[in-house]
C-alpha positions as CSV (number, residue, x, y, z in Angstrom):
1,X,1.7,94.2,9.3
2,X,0.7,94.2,5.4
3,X,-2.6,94.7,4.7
4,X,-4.6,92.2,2.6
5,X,-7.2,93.4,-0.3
6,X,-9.0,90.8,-2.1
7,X,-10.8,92.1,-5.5
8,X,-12.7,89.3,-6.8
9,X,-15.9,88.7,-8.7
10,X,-19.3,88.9,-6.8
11,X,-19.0,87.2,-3.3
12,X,-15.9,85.5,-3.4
13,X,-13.8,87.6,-1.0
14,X,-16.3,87.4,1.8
15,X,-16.1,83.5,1.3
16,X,-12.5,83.4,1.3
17,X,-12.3,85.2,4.5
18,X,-15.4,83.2,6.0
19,X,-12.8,80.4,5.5
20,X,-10.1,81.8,5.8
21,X,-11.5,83.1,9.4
22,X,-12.4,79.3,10.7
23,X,-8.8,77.6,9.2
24,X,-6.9,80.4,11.9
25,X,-9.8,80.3,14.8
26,X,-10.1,84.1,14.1
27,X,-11.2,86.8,11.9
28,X,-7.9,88.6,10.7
29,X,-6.9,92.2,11.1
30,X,-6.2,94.3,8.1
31,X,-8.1,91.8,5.7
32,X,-10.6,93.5,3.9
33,X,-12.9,92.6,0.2
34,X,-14.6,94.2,-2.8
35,X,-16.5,92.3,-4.6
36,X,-17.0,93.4,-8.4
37,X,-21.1,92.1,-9.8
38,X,-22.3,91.1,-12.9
39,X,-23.7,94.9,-13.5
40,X,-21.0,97.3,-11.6
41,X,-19.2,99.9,-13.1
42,X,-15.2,99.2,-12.0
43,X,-14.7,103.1,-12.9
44,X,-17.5,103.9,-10.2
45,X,-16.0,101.1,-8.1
46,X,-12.2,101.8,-8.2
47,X,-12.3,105.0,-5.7
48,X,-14.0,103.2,-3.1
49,X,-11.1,100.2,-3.8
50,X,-8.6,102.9,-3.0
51,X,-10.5,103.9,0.1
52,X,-10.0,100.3,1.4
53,X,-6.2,100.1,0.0
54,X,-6.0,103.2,1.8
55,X,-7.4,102.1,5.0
56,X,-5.4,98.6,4.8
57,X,-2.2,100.4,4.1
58,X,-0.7,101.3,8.1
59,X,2.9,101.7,6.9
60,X,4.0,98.6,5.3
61,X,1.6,98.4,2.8
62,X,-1.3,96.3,1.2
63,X,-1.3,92.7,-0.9
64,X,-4.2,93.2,-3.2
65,X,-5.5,89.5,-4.4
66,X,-7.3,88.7,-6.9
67,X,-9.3,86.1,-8.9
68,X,-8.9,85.6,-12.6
69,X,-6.1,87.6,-14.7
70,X,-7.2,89.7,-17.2
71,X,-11.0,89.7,-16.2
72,X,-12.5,92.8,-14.6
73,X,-11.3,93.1,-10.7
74,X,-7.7,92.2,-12.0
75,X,-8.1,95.2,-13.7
76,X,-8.9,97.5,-11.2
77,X,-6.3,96.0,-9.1
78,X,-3.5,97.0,-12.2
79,X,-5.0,100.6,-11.4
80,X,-4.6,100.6,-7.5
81,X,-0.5,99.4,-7.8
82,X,2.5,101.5,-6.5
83,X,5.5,98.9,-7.2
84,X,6.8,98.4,-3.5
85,X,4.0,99.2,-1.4
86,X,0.8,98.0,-2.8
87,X,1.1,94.7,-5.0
88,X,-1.1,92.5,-6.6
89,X,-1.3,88.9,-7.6
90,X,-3.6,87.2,-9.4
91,X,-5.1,83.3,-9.0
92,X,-6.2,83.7,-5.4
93,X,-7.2,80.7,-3.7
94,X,-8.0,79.8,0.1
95,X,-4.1,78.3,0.6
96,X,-2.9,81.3,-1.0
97,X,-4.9,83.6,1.2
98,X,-4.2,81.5,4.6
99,X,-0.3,81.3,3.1
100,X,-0.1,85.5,3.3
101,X,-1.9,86.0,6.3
102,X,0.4,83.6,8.2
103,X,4.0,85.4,6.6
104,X,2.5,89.1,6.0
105,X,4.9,90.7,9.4
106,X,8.0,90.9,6.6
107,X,8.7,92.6,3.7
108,X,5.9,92.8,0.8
109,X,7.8,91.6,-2.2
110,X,9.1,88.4,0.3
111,X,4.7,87.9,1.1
112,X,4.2,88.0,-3.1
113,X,6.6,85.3,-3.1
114,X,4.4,83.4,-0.7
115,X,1.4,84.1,-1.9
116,X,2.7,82.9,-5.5
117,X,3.9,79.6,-3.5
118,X,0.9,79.6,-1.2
119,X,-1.5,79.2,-4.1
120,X,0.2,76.5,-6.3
121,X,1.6,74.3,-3.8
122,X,-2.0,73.9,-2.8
123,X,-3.5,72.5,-5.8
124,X,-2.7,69.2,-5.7
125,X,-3.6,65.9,-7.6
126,X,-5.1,63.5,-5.7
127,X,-3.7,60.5,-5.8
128,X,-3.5,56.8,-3.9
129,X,-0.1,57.5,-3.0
130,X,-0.2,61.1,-2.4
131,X,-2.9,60.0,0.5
132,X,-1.0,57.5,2.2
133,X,0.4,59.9,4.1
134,X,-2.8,61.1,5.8
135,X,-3.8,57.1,7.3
């Protein structure tokens, strides 16, 4: 199983898994968070981020999600990458996250692919007729 990281400004993480944790009647396993405040230092920060990677990682290696690209825990994720074992992905949102823990048993560049499809296929536009479907 691939371990899940999410790096994400102040408490996001925990409320992502909070969620995350009622959508599939169950906490996770291997689904851990950091969350990066307004006055932490991501140099101090980034060892303990490997400690969790590290921890997450129990042979098929670790998803690292995160919030915004380019913004501060999307940075320390670009730090934590080995191409083919730990990835990262940027955007994370609570279809993405629900999207990787449900396909995270496979390979990890085939669970980037979800987790890219995960997160925009559930934004949607509301619409009248996109909601007919759910009378």
């Amino acid at each position: 199983m691939i371990g899940i990281l999410i790096i994400a400004h102040g408490t996001l993480g925990e409320s992502l898994i909070h969620c995350a944790s009622h959508v599939m009647g169950t906490r996770p396993p291997l689904l851990k968070q950091l969350g990066i405040g307004t006055h932490d230092d991501p140099a101090a920060m980034l060892p303990q981020a490997q400690q969790l990677v590290d921890e997450l990682d129990e042979g098929n290696g670790v998803l690292i999600l995160s919030d915004i690209y380019g913004a501060t825990p999307c940075n320390m994720v670009g730090k934590l990458l080995k191409p083919g074992r730990v990835e990262g992905v940027a955007g994370v949102n609570l279809p993405m996250l629900v999207r990787t823990l449900t396909y995270r048993n496979g390979d990890i560049q085939l669970l980037v692919q979800k987790a890219l499809s995960g997160g925009s296929e559930g934004v949607i536009h509301f619409t009248e007729e996109a909601c007919k479907h759910h009378d």
